[in-house]
C-alpha positions, 0 to 999 in steps of 0.5 A: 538312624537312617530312619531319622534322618529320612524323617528329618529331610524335608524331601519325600522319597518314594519308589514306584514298582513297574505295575504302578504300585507304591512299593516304598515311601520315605516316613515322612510323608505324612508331612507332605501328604498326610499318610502314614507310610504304610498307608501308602505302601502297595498302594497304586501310586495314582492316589497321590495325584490330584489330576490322573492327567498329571500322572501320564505326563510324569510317566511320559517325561521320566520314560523319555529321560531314559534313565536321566532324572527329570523335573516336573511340577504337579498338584498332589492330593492329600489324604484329606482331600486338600491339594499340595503343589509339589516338585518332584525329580524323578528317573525310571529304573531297569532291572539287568535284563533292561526291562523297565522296572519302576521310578524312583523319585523326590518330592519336594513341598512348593506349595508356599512358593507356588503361592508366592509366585502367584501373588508375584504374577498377580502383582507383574500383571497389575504393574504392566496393566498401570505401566502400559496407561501412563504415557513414559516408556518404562524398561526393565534392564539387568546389566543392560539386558532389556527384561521387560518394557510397556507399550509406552517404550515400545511406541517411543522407539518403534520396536516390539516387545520381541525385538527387545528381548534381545537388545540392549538399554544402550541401543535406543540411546545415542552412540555419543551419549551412551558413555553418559548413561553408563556412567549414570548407571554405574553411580546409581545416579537416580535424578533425571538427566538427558540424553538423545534417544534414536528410534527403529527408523534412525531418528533421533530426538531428545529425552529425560531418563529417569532410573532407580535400583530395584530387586527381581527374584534377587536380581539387581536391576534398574527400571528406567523411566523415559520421556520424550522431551521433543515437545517440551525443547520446541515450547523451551525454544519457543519461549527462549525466542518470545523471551528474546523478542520481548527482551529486544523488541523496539516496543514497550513491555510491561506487566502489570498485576491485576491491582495495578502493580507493574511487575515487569518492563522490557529495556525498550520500556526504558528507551522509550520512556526514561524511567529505570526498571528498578525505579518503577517495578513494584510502582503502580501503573498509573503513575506512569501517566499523570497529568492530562493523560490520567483521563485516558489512562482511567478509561483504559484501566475500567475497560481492563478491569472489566476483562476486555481489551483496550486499544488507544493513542494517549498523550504524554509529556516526559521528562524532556517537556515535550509531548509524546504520543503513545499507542497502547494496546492493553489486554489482560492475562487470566486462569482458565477459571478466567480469573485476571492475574495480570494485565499485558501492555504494549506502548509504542511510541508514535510520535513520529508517526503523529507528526508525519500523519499531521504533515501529510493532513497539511499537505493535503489540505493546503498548497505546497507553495503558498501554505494557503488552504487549497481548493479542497479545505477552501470548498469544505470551509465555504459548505460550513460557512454557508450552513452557519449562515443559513442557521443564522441569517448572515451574509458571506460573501466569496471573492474570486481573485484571478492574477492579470498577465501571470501567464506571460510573465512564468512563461516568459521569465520562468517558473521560478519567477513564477511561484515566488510571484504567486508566494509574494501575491498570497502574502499581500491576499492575507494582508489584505484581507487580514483576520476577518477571513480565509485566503485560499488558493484554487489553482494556478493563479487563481484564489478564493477569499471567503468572508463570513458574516459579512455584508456587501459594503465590506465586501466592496472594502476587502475588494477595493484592498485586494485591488489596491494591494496589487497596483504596486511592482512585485520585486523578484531578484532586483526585477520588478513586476506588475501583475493585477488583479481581476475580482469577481464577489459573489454574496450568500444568499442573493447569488447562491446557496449551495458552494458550487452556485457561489463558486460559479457566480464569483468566476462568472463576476471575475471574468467579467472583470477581465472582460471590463478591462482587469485590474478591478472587481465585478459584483455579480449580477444576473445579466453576467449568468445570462452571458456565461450562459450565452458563452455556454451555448455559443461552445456547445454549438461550437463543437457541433459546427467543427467538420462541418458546413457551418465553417468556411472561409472568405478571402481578402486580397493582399495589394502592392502598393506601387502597381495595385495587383493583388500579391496574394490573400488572407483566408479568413474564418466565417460562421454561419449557425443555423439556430445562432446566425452569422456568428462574428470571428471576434466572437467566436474564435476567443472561445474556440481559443479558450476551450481548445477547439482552435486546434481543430478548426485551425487544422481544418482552415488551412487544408481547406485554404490550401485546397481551395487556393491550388486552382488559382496557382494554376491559373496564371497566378503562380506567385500568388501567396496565401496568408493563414492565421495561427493560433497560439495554440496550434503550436502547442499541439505536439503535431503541428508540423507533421499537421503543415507538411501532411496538408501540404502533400495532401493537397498538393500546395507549394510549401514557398506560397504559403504564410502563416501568421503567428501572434507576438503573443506566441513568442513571449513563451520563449520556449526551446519548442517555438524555435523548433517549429518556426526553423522547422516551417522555414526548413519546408519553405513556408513563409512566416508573417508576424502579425498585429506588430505593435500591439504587444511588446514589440521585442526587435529581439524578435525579428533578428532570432526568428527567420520572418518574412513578413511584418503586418502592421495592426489595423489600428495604426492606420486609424488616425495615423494622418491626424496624430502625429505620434501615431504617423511617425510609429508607423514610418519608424515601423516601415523604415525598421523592418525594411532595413531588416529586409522584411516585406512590410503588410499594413492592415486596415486601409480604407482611404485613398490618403492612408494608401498614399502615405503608406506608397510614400514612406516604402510599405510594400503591400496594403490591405482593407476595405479601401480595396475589398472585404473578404468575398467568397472563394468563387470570387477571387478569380475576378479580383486577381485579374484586374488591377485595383486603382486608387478609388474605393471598391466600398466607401461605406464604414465598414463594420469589424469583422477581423 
């Protein structure tokens, strides 16, 4: 009966004698190793190993259990030479002496399983060699324990393999989101979810896990799959915020299919255009721009279907009527195979932008006040009429209009006054002119009038209109106002080719205008170039002469009338140019007026006058007083009266011996500055003379506002004034007026005996002119201050005009 039993056991038992005999083996060996059992018997037991190194380490591991059985796996050899792995529990036996007496063991066929395990390992090892390529962390985990992961999880958390071994899945999931994730375990939850995950150095981010059930040598566990999802958040955002920006953009919106669908507009879309989303989603695109738009609309759409992009502004009327400018930039969407798919369009409306670059455009092409084109659109329209004229053999002609006494009314009035004379005169220009030509204005009170195909007769019409036109008042605020005009016509070819030549050829005949007496028109001629260019050259040599021995000054005694002694003198200025000669003062000093040289040369005639004149004072002529003129724009230098009282410490001269003569002209500015400098004069103690009284507007406003001591009657009362009654009686109205005011009275141009009588006769204080001597050199002014003058002339002579 045991017999069978240990036949029917699927074990092999087997006893092993101490000198390594088999001394007894079970009878179903055979099975395992293909002998009989008395084959085996008395056999040493080294024929079952299929390596001898095998059999020490068996020896060695049951000899060191001391009696405890041990296991082991080895590879036996069967009878037939084939090898069986087996596993085989075994314990060494003592006998009652304790000597070692054998082993006594099982042996136990695995050779299947070891196949099995084998094929298992085979298969660990091409997953792990598939799971360590992929980028997705992927963990083995058995009720949280982490068995086994890839290279990707150990990258994704920062741990290595061997710190996992004794981790949780739990401890690379965020402490908020571990009860998620249980819970997604305990359901056997298999579809994707997120949590956070938290890596070595405490960072967290977000992921996706992803995990099923699986078997392991019977074990229920669950492979997990991660991924990181932080990229995938940020291009998430990303498009959220593009989204968002397109949703809310200010711009228009629209795609388009690569057949010209429109599949999507923004809501700035509708804003901009009036037209629903629904009403126009699945329309073509085209229909968006009908009418005098289709022709841009067809240029851009061949240049998108040619795969390029397409910028541009195209006109648009929408349904309110009125047209609206769009800027569009269109471009189209393909595949990385670079085939189009859609086509991106952004419209913004630059309607405001359209009429604002307009404005600006008319603002910079013509005056603000006017609304005239100005000097810049002028000299532009005059290049291109001239060149149509030269490609067709025609006439222009070029008006150059310049407003007579502007100046003294905006000073006077205001500027106010000023620019609404200016709208007033541009209007009467247009008028006058009419369709046949363009009005511009060049600056200031000056305009241009060009006429194109014209010949000199009209010219001479459009000039005599212009004239004309300005010979009646302007009425401002219930005032009316005279202001003419002076014209100079230059005509293409005969006076210039090019628009500079033209330009400078009118201004030429327009200053001549002036010159003739204003309020007419002047053709320009050659002789007027020779004189422009005389003018030139008289500046040139001008501004060489300042500072310099050219300048110098004659003296002219000043006389009371009642006893002839000399109350003091005028300094006046004298040129002597080398190349030019002597050059007249009425020649000179307007052009020294007119390109601001006056400045200068005033600055120098008065230190040189103060110094020259200090040695008289100190030779017995301590009352002697010193007239010097004063250009009008000497008092619009900022530093005139620091220039007075500098020159007057200088030199040493006293402040109470010194007039200056000032113009009528300087007071119609009334401007807050010349009352400032005329209190500042008289605070110093320099005396104020107003000169050529009569000659201008003659205001007794004047004399009663400004602190004046002396009032010079203008030379040319004196001609005529025994023969024209008229004239005789200004002239006592003039003497009696200013010494009642208590001004000392200066009469110019005395040349005879009976004009010194009358003016003894009605109270004139002090005479001077030819009667008592021309302006001498300073070193003979000593000898006219000594000896009284009598009634009979120092030159009877006519005397030419040199003042």
């Amino acid at each position: 009966m045991l017999a069978v039993i240990l036949d029917r056991l699927p074990d092999t038992m087997i006893s092993v004698g101490a000198n390594g005999q088999i001394e007894w083996v079970s009878p179903n060996v055979g099975r395992l190793l293909g002998y009989r059992a008395d084959e085996l018997v008395g056999q040493d037991a080294g024929i079952i190993y299929a390596q001898p190194s095998d059999r020490r380490t068996v020896l060695e591991l049951v000899s060191s259990g001391k009696g405890d059985a041990v296991r082991l796996e080895f590879e036996a050899k069967r009878k037939d030479g084939q090898g069986a792995w087996v596993v085989a529990y075994g314990c060494a036996v003592f006998d009652a002496k304790g000597a070692f007496a054998g082993v006594r063991g099982v042996l136990r066929d695995i050779s299947e399983n070891r196949r099995m395990r084998k094929t298992l390992e085979d298969s660990e090892d091409r997953f792990r060699r598939l799971s360590d390529v992929t980028s997705e962390g992927i963990c083995i985990h058995f009720q949280g324990k982490i068995l086994d992961c890839n290279r990707a999880f150990e990258s994704l958390f920062g741990y290595s393999r061997v710190e996992f071994e004794s981790m949780l899945a739990w401890n690379v999931i965020h402490t908020d989101d571990v009860p998620l994730a249980k819970e997604m375990v305990r359901q056997q939850h298999q579809k994707p979810y997120e949590v956070r995950g938290v890596r070595k150095d405490g960072s967290v981010f977000p992921m996706e896990i992803h995990s099923k059930e699986s078997w392991m040598g019977g074990l229920a566990v669950r492979v997990t799959c991660l991924r990181d999802m932080t990229e995938q958040k940020k291009a998430e955002a990303s498009l959220r915020l593009l989204s968002q920006a397109v949703e809310q953009s200010p711009v228009a919106v629209a795609v388009v299919t690569a057949d010209g669908t429109i599949e999507y507009v923004n809501p700035a879309h509708h804003q901009m255009t009036g037209q629903v989303a629904d009403q126009i989603i699945g329309r073509p695109f085209a229909e968006m721009y009908p009418g005098q738009a289709k022709s841009w609309f067809g240029d851009m759409w061949q240049s998108l279907r040619r795969g390029g992009d397409w910028e541009g502004e195209i006109p648009v009327t929408q349904g309110d009527g009125r047209l609206h400018w769009q800027r569009i930039f269109a471009s189209p969407v393909a595949t990385q195979s670079d085939d189009i798919t859609h086509h991106l369009v952004v419209i913004e409306d630059v309607t405001l932008r359209k009429e604002q670059e307009r404005k600006i455009l008319h603002q910079a092409m013509y005056d603000g006040l006017t609304d005239l084109p100005n000097r810049s659109l002028a000299l532009d329209r005059l290049t291109v009429v001239i060149e149509d004229a030269r490609d067709n053999g025609c006439c222009i002609a070029l008006l150059f209009v310049d407003l007579d006494d502007f100046k003294g009314i905006n000073d006077s009035l205001g500027h106010e006054y000023g620019d609404e004379l200016l709208i007033l005169a541009s209007e009467r220009l247009r008028d006058s002119v009419g369709e046949g030509g363009m009005v511009a204005r060049f600056g200031g009170d000056e305009f241009l009038v060009i006429l194109s195909d014209c010949s000199p007769g009209q010219a001479e019409n459009a000039a005599q209109a212009i004239v004309a036109a300005f010979s009646q008042p302007f009425t401002i605020s219930r005032r009316d106002l005279i202001t003419t005009a002076s014209i100079g016509v230059a005509l293409y070819p005969e006076d210039g080719r090019t628009p500079q030549t033209l330009l400078r050829n009118a201004d030429i005949a327009m200053y001549q205008a002036k010159l003739a007496g204003r309020n007419r028109f002047c053709f320009f001629t050659a002789r007027m170039n020779e004189e422009a260019e005389a003018r030139l050259r008289l500046e040139s040599e001008l501004r060489r002469a300042v500072g310099t021995e050219q300048l110098f000054l004659h003296f002219q005694p000043l006389v009371h009338v009642d006893s002839g002694h000399v109350a003091g003198v005028e300094a006046l200025l004298r040129w002597n140019n080398p190349e030019l000669g002597s050059v007249p003062p009425d020649r000179f000093i307007p052009q020294a007026e007119t390109c601001g040289l006056i400045v200068p040369i005033g600055r120098d005639v008065l230190w040189q006058a103060c110094q020259t004149a200090k040695p008289w004072l100190e030779c017995g002529h301590p009352e002697l007083l010193l007239c010097v003129n004063v250009s009008p724009r000497q008092f619009q230098d900022g530093g005139f009266l620091d220039d007075v009282a500098q020159i007057l410490r200088e030199t040493g001269f006293p402040a109470a011996n010194l007039e200056l003569e000032i113009t009528e002209g300087l007071l119609l500015r009334e401007r807050g500055d010349i009352d400032g400098l005329l209190h500042g004069l008289h605070a110093m103690g320099v005396k104020l003379a107003i000169d050529d009284f009569g000659t201008g507007y003659s205001s007794l406003s004047y004399l009663e506002r400004y602190p004046f001591h002396t009032l010079k009657i203008d030379r040319s009362f004196m001609v005529g004034m025994l023969e024209r009654h008229e004239r005789k009686v200004l002239v006592d109205t003039i003497v009696a007026m200013a010494t009642g005011l208590g001004l000392k009275v200066i009469a110019e141009g005395v040349e005879t005996v009976e004009q010194l009588a009358r003016l003894k006769a009605i109270g004139c204080d002090i005479a001077q002119g030819y009667l008592f001597s021309r302006p001498v050199p300073a070193e003979q002014v000593l000898a006219l201050l000594e000896t009284p003058f009598g009634t009979e002339p120092a030159i009877t002579k006519p005397p030419a005009v040199l003042h």
